[in-house]
Z-matrix of the N, CA and C atoms (Angstrom, degrees):
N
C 1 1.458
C 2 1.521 1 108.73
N 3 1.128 2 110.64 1 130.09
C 4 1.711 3 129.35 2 -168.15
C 5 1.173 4 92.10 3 -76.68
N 6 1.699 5 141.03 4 159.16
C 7 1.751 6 152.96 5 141.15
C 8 1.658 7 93.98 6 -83.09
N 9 1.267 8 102.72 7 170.12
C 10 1.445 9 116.22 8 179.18
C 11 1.716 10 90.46 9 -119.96
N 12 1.206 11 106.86 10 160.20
C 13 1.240 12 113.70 11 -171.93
C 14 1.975 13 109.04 12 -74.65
N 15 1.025 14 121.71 13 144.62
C 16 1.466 15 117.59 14 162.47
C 17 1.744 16 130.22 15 -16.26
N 18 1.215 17 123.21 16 102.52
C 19 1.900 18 133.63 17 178.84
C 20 1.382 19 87.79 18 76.56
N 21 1.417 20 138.76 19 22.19
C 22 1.408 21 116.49 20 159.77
C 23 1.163 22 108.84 21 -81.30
N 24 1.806 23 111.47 22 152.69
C 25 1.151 24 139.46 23 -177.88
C 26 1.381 25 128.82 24 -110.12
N 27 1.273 26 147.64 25 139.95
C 28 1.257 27 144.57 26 131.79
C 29 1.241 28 112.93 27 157.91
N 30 1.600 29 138.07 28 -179.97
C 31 1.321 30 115.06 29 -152.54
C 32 1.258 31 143.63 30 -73.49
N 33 1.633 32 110.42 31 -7.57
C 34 1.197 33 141.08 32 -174.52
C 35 1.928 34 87.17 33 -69.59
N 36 1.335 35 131.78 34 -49.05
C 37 1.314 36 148.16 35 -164.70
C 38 1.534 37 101.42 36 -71.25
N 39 1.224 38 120.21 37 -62.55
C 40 1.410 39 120.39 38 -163.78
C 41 1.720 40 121.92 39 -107.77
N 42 1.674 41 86.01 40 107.96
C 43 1.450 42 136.13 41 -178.38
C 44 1.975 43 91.25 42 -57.33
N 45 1.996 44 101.66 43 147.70
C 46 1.261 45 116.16 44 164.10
C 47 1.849 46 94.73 45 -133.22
N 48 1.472 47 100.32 46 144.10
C 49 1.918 48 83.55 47 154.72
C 50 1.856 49 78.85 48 -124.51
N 51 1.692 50 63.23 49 151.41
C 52 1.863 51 108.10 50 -161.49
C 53 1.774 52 81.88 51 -112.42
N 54 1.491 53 102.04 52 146.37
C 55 1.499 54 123.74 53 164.57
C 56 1.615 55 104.93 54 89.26
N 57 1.042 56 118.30 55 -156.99
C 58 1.485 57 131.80 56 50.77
C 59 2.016 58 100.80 57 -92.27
N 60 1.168 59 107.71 58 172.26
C 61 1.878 60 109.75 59 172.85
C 62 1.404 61 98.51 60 -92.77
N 63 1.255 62 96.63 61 -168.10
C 64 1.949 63 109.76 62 171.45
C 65 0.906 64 127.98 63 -61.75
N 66 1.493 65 119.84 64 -28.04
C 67 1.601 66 121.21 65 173.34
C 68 1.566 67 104.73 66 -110.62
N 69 1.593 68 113.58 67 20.21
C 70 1.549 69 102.50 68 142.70
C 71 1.953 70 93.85 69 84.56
N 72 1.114 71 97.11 70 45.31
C 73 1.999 72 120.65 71 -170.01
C 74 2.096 73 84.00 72 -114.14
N 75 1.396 74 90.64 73 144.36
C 76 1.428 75 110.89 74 153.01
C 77 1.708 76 128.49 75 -123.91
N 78 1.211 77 123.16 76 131.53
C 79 1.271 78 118.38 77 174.12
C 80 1.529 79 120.63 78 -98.76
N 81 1.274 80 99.23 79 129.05
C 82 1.901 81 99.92 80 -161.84
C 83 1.873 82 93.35 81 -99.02
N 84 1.284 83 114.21 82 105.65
C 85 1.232 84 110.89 83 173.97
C 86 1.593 85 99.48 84 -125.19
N 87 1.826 86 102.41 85 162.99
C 88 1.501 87 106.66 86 179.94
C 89 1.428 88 98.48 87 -114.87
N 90 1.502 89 113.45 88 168.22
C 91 1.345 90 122.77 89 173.19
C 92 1.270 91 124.61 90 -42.81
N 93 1.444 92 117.40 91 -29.36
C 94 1.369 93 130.10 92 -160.63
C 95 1.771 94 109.07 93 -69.70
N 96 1.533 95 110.56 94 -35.41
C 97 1.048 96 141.74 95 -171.91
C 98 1.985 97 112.80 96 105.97
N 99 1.244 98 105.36 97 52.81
C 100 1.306 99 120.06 98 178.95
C 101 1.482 100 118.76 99 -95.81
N 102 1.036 101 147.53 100 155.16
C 103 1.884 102 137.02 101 149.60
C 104 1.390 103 98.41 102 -131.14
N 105 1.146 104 112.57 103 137.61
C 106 1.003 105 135.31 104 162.16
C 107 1.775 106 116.20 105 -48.18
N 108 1.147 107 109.50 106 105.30
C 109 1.631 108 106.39 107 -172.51
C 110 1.816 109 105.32 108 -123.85
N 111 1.464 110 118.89 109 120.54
C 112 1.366 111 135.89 110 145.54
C 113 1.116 112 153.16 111 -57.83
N 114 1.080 113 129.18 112 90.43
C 115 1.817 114 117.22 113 -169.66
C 116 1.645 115 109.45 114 -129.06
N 117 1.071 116 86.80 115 164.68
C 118 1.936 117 106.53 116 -179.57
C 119 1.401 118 118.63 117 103.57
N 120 1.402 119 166.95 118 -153.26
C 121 1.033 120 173.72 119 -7.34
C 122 1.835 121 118.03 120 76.44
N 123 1.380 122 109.96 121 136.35
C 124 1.770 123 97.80 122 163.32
C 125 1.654 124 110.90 123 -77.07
N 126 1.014 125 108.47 124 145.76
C 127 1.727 126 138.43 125 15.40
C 128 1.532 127 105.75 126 -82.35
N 129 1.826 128 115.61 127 -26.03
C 130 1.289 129 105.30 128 -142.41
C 131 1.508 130 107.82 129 -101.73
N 132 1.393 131 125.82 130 71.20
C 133 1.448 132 137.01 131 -163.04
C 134 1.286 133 105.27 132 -106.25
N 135 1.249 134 112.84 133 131.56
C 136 1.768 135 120.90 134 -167.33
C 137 1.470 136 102.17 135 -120.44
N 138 1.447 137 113.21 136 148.06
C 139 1.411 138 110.68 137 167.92
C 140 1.640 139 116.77 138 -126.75
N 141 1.406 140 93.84 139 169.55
C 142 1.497 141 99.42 140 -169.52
C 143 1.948 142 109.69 141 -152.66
N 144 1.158 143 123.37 142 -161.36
C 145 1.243 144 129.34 143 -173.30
C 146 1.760 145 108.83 144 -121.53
N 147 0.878 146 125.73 145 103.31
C 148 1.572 147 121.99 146 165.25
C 149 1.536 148 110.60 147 -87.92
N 150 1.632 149 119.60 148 -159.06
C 151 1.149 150 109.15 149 173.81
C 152 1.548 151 93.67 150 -137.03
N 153 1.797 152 96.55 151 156.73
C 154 1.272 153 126.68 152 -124.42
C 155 2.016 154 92.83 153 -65.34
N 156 1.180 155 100.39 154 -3.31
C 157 1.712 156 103.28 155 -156.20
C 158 1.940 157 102.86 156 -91.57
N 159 1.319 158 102.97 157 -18.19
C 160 1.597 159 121.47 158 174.50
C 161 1.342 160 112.32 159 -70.14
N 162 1.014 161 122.80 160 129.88
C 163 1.542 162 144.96 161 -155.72
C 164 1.547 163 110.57 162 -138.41
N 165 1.012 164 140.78 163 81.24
C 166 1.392 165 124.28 164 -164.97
C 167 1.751 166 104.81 165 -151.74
N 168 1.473 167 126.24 166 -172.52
C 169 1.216 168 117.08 167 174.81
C 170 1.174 169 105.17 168 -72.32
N 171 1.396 170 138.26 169 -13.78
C 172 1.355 171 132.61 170 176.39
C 173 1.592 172 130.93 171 -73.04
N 174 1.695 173 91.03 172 -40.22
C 175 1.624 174 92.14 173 154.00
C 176 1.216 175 134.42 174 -92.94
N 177 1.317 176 127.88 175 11.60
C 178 1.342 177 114.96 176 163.52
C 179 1.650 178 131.17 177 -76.18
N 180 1.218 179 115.04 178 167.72
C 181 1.455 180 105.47 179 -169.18
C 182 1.519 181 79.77 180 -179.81
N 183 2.043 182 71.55 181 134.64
C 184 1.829 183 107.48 182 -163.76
C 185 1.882 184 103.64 183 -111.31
N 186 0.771 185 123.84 184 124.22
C 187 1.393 186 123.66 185 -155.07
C 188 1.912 187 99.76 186 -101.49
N 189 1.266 188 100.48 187 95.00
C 190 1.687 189 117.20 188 -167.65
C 191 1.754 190 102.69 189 -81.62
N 192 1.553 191 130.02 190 117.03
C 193 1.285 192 111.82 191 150.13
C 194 1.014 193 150.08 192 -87.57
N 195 1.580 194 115.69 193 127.14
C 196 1.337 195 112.10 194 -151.97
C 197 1.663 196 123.19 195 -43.02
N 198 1.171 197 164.18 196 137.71
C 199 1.318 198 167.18 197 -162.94
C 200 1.557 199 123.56 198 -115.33
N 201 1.464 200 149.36 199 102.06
C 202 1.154 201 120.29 200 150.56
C 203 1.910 202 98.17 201 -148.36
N 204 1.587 203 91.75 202 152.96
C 205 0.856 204 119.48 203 -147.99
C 206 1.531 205 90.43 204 -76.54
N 207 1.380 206 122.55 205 142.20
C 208 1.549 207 137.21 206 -159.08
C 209 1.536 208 105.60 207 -157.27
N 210 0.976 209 112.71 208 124.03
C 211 1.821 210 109.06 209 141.98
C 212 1.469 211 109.52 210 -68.24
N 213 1.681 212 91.96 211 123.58
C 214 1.722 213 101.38 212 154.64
C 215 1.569 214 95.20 213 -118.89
N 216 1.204 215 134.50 214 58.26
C 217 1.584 216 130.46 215 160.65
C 218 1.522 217 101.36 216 -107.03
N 219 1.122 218 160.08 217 151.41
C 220 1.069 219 133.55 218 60.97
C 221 1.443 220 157.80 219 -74.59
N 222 1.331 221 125.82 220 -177.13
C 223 1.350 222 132.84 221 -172.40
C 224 1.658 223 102.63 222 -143.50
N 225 1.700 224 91.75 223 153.57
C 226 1.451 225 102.37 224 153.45
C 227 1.438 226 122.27 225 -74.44
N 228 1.447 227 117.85 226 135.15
C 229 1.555 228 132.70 227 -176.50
C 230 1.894 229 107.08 228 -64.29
N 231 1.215 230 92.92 229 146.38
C 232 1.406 231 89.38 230 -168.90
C 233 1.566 232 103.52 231 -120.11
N 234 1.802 233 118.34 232 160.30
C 235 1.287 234 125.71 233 178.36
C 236 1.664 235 112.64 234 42.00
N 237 1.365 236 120.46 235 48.67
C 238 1.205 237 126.17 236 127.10
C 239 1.731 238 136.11 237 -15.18
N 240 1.323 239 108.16 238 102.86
C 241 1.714 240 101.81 239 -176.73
C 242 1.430 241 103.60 240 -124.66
N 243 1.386 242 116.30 241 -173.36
C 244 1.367 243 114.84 242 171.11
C 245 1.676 244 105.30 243 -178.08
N 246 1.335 245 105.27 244 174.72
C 247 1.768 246 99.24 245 172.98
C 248 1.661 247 101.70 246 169.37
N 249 1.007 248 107.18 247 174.60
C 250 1.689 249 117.06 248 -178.58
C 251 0.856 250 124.36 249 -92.17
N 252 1.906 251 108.63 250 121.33
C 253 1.287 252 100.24 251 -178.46
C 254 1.679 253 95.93 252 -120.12
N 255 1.694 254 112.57 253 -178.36
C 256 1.704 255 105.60 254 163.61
C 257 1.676 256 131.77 255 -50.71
N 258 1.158 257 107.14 256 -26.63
C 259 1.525 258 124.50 257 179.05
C 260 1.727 259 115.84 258 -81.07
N 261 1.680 260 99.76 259 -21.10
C 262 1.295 261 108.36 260 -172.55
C 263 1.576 262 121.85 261 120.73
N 264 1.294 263 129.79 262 179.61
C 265 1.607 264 128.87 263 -177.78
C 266 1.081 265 102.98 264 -51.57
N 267 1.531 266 104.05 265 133.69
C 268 1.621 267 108.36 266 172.54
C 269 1.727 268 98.98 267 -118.36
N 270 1.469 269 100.80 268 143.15
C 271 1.664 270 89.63 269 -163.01
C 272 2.101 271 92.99 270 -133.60
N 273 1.088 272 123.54 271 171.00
C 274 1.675 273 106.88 272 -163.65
C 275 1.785 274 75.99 273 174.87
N 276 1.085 275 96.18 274 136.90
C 277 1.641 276 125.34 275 172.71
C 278 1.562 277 124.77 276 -145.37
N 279 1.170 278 111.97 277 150.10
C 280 1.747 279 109.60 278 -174.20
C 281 2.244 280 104.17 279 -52.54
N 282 1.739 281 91.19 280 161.99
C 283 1.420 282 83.49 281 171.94
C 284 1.788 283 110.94 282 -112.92
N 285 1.341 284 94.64 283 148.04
C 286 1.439 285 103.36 284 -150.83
C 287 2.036 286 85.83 285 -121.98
N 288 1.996 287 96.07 286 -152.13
C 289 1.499 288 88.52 287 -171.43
C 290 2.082 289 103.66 288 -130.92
N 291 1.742 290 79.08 289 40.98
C 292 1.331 291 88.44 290 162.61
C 293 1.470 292 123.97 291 -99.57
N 294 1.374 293 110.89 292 154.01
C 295 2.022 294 111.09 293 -156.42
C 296 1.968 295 81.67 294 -100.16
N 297 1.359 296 128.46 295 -39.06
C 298 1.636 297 107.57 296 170.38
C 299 1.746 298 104.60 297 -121.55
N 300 1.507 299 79.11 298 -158.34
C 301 1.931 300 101.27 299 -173.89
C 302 1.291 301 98.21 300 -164.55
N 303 1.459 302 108.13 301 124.89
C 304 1.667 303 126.78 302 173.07
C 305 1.759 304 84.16 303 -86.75
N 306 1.163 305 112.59 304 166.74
C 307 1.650 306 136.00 305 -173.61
C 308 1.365 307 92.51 306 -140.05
N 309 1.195 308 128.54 307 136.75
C 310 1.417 309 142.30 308 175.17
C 311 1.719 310 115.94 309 -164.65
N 312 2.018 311 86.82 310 125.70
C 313 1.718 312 94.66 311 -165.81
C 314 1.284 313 95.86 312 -126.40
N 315 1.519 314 128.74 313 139.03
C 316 1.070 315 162.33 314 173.01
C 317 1.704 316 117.31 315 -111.63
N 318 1.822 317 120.25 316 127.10
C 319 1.226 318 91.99 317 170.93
C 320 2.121 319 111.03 318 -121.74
N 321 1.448 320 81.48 319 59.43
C 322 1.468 321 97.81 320 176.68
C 323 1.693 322 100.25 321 -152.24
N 324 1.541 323 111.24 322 120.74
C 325 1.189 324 131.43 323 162.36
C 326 1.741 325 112.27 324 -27.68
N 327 1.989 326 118.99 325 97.80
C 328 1.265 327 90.37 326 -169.01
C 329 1.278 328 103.11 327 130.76
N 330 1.069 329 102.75 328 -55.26
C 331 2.053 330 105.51 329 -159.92
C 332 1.454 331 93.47 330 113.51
N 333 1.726 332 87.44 331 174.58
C 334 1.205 333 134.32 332 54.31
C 335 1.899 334 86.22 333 -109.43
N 336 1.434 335 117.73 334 135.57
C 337 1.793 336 107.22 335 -175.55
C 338 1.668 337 109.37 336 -87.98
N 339 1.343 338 133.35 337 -171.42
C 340 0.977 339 105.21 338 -146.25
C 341 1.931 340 75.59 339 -165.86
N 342 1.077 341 121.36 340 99.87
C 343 1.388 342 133.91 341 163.62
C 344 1.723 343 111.85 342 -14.00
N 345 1.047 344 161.02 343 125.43
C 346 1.623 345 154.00 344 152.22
C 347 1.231 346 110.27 345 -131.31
N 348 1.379 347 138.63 346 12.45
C 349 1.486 348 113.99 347 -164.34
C 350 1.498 349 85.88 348 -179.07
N 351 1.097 350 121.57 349 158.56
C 352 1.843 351 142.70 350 138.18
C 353 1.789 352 98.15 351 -129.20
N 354 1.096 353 98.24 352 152.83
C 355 1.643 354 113.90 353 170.23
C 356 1.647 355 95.82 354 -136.10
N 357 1.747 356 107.53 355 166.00
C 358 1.379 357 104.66 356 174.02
C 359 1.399 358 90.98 357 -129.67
N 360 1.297 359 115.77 358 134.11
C 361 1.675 360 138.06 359 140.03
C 362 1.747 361 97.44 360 68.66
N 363 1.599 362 111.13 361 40.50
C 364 1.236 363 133.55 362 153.79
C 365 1.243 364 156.20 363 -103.64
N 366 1.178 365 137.42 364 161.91
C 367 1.798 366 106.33 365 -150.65
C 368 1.880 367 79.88 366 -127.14
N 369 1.730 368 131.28 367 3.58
C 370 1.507 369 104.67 368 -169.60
C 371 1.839 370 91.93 369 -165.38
N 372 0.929 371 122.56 370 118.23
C 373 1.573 372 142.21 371 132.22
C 374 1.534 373 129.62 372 -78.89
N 375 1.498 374 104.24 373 153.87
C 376 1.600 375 115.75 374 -167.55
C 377 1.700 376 91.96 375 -137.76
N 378 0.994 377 79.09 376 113.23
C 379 1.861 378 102.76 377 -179.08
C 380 1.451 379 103.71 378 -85.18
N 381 1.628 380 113.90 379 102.34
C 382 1.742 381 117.53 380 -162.71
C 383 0.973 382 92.03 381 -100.68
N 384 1.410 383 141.88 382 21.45
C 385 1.420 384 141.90 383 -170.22
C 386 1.275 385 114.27 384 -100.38
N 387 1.486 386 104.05 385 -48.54
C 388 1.627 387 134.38 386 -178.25
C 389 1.552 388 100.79 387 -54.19
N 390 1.111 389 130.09 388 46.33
C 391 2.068 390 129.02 389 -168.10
C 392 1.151 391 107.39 390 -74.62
N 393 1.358 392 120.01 391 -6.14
C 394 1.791 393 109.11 392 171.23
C 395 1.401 394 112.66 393 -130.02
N 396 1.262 395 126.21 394 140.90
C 397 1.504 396 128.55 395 -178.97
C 398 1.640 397 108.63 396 -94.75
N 399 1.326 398 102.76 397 -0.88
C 400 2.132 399 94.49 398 -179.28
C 401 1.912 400 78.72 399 -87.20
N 402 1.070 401 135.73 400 40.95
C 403 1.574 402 97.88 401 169.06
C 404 1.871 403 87.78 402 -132.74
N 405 1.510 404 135.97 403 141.84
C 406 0.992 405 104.44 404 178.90
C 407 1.449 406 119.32 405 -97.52
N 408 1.242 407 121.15 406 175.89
C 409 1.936 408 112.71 407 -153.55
C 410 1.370 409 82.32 408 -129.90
N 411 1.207 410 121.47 409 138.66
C 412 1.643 411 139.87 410 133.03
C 413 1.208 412 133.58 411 -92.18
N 414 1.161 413 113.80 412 123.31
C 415 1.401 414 107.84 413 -177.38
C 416 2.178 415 116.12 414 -126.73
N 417 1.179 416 95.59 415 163.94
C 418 1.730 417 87.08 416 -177.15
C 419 2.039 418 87.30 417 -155.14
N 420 1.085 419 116.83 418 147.36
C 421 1.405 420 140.32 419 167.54
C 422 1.707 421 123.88 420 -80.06
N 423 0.843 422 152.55 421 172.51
C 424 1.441 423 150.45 422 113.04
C 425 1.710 424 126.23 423 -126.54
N 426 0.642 425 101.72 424 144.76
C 427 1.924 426 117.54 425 173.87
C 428 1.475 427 116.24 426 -83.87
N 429 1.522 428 122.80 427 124.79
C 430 1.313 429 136.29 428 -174.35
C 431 1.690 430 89.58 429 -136.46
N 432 1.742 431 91.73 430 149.40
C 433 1.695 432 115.44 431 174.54
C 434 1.817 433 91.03 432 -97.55
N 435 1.662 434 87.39 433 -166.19
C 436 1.729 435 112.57 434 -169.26
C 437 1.862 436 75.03 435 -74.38
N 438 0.950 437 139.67 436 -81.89
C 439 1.750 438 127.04 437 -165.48
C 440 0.911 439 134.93 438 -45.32
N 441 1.716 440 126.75 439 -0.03
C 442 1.660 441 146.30 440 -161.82
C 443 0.871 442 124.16 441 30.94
N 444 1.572 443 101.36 442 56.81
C 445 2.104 444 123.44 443 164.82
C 446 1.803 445 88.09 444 -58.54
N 447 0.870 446 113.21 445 172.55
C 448 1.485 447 127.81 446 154.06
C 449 1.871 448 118.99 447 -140.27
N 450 1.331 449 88.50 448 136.17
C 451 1.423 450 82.85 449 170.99
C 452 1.751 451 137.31 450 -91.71
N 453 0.843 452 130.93 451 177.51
C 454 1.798 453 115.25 452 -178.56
C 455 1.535 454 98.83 453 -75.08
N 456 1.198 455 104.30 454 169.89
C 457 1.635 456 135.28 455 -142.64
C 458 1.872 457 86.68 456 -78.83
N 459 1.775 458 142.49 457 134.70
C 460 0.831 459 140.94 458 142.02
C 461 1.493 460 112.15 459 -28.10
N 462 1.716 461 90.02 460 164.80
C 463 1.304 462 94.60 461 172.82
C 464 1.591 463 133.84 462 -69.63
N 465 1.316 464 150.48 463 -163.11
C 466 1.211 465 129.55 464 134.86
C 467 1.507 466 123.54 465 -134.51
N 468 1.090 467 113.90 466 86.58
C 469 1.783 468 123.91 467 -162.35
C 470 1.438 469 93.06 468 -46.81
N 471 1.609 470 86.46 469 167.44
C 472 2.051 471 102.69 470 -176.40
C 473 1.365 472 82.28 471 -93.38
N 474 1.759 473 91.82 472 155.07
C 475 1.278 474 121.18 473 169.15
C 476 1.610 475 125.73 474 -39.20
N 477 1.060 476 131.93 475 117.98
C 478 1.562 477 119.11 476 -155.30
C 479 1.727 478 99.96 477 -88.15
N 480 1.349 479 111.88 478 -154.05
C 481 1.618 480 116.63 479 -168.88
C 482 1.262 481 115.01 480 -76.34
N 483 1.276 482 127.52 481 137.24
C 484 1.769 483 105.42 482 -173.15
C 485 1.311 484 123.47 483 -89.32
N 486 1.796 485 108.51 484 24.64
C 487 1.606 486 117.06 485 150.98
C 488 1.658 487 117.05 486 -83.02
N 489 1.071 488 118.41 487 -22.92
C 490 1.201 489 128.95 488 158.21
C 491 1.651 490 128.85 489 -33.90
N 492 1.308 491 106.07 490 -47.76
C 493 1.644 492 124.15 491 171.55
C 494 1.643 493 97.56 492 75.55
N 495 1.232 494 129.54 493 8.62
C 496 1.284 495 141.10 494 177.87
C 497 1.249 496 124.84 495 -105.19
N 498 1.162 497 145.29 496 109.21
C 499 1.678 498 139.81 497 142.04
C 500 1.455 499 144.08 498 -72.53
N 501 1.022 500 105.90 499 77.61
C 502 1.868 501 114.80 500 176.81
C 503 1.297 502 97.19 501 -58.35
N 504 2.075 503 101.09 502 108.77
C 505 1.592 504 110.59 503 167.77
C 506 1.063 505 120.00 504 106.39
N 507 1.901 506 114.34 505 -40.95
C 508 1.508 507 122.75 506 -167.13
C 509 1.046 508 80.82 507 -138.92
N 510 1.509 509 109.71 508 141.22
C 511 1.690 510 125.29 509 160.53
C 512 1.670 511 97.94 510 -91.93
N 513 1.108 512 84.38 511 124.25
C 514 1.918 513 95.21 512 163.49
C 515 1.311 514 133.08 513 -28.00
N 516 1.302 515 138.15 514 146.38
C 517 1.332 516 119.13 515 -177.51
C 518 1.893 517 83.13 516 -123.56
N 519 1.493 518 96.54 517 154.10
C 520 1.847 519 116.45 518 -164.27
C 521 1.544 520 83.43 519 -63.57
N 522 1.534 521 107.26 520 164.35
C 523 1.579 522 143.38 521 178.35
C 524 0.989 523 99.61 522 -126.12
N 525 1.363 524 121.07 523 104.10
C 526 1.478 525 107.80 524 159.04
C 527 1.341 526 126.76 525 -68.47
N 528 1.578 527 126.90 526 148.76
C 529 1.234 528 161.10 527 -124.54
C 530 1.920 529 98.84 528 -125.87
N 531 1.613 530 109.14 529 87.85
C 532 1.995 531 93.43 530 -169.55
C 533 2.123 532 78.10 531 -79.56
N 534 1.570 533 123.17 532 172.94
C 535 1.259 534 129.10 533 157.46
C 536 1.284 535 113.95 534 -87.20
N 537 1.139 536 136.41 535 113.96
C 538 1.354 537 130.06 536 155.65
C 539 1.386 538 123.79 537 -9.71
N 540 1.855 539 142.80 538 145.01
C 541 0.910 540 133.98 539 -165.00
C 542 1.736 541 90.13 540 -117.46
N 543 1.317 542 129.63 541 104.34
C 544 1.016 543 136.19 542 159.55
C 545 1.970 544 133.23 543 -69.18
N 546 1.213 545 105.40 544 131.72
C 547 1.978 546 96.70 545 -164.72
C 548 1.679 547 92.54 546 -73.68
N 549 1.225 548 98.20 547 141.87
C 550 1.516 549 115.91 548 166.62
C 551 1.374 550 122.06 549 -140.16
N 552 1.371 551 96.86 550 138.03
C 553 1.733 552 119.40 551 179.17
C 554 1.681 553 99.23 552 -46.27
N 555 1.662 554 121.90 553 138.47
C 556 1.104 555 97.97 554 154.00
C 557 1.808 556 95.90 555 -125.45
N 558 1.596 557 120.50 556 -178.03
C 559 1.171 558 105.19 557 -147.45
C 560 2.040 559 66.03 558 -149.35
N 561 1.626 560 97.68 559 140.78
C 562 1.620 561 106.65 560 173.44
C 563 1.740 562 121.40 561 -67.26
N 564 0.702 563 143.20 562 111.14
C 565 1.379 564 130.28 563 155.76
C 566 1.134 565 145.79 564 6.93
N 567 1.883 566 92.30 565 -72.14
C 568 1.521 567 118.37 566 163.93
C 569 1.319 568 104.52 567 -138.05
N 570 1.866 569 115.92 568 153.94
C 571 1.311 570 117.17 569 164.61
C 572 1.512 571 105.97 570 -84.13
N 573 1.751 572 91.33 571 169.10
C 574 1.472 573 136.36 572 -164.92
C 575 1.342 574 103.50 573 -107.03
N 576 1.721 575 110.60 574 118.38
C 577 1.659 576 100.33 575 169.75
C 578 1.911 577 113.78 576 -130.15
N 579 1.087 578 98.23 577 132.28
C 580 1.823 579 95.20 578 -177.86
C 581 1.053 580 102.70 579 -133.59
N 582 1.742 581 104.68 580 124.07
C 583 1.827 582 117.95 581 165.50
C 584 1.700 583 83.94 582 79.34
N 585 1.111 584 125.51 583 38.05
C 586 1.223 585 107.36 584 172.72
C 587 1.879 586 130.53 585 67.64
N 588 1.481 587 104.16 586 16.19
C 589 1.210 588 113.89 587 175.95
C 590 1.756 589 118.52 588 -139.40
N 591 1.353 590 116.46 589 148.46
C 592 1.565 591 129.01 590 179.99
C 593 1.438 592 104.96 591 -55.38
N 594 1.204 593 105.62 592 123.15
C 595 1.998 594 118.12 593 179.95
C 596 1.949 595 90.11 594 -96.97
């Protein structure tokens, strides 16, 4: 059986399925008065053209839908953290039964957030963007399936204790560091002499 070349037209080209029959059979015939007819065994099954009036196990055709197994659930990602590292925000959330994650940073409590990232079928991004910690960063997650539902925006916990060394939500902004003032010996330069003696 010949192909027709690409957007060609005419009746030899354009296929009908006819039926289904009683046991749920389709017949693939063309205008021309063609059916689509099959023979041989798998793998090695050849096709060809009969005419349209032939009915047999060769022309039938069972119309299979394709199947694979997918999440269409999603959810919002849960327990969202983050904090400063040298490379920048490092951010890590529980793993859930979402296939991505939009990343979205804001640097106002709130929004408006601001798209930077998708990851796929990951539980942690490092925001190399974020290069300074005096500015403060917000961040929020979302969860997308194989169809790119999205889910609403994670949570964003309050800032936790600042023995923690951690910020859920807000990356820290630096503390400056005063040095301790330590006592020190100081020692003269030159000696002192009066009347002829060491002061």
């Amino acid at each position: 059986m010949n192909l027709g070349p690409f957007l060609a037209t005419g009746s030899a080209v354009e296929w009908e399925f006819n039926g289904p029959d009683s046991s749920g059979y389709y017949f693939i015939t063309n205008t021309a008065g063609h059916a689509l007819n099959g023979s041989g065994a798998a793998p090695a099954i050849s096709f060809n053209t009969t005419t349209s009036s032939t009915q047999n196990n060769n022309t039938r055709w069972r119309l299979v839908k394709a199947y694979q197994p997918v999440s269409t659930s999603v959810s919002v990602p849960n327990n969202l953290s983050f904090y400063f590292t040298n490379q920048g925000v490092a951010l890590s959330w529980s793993v859930d039964s979402n296939l991505y994650y939009n990343i979205y940073r804001s640097t106002a409590s709130g929004g408006p957030y601001a798209l930077i990232a998708r990851v796929s079928s990951s539980t942690s991004y490092t925001d190399t963007a974020a290069s300074s910690n005096s500015v403060p960063w917000y961040y929020v997650i979302t969860g997308l399936n194989a169809f790119g539902d999205e889910s609403g925006y994670s949570t964003r916990p309050p800032p936790p204790s600042p023995l923690s060394g951690v910020n859920n939500g807000l990356a820290p902004q630096s503390t400056p560091v005063t040095p301790p003032i330590l006592p020190t010996r100081l020692k003269m330069a030159s000696s002192i002499f009066l009347n002829g003696r060491l002061i």
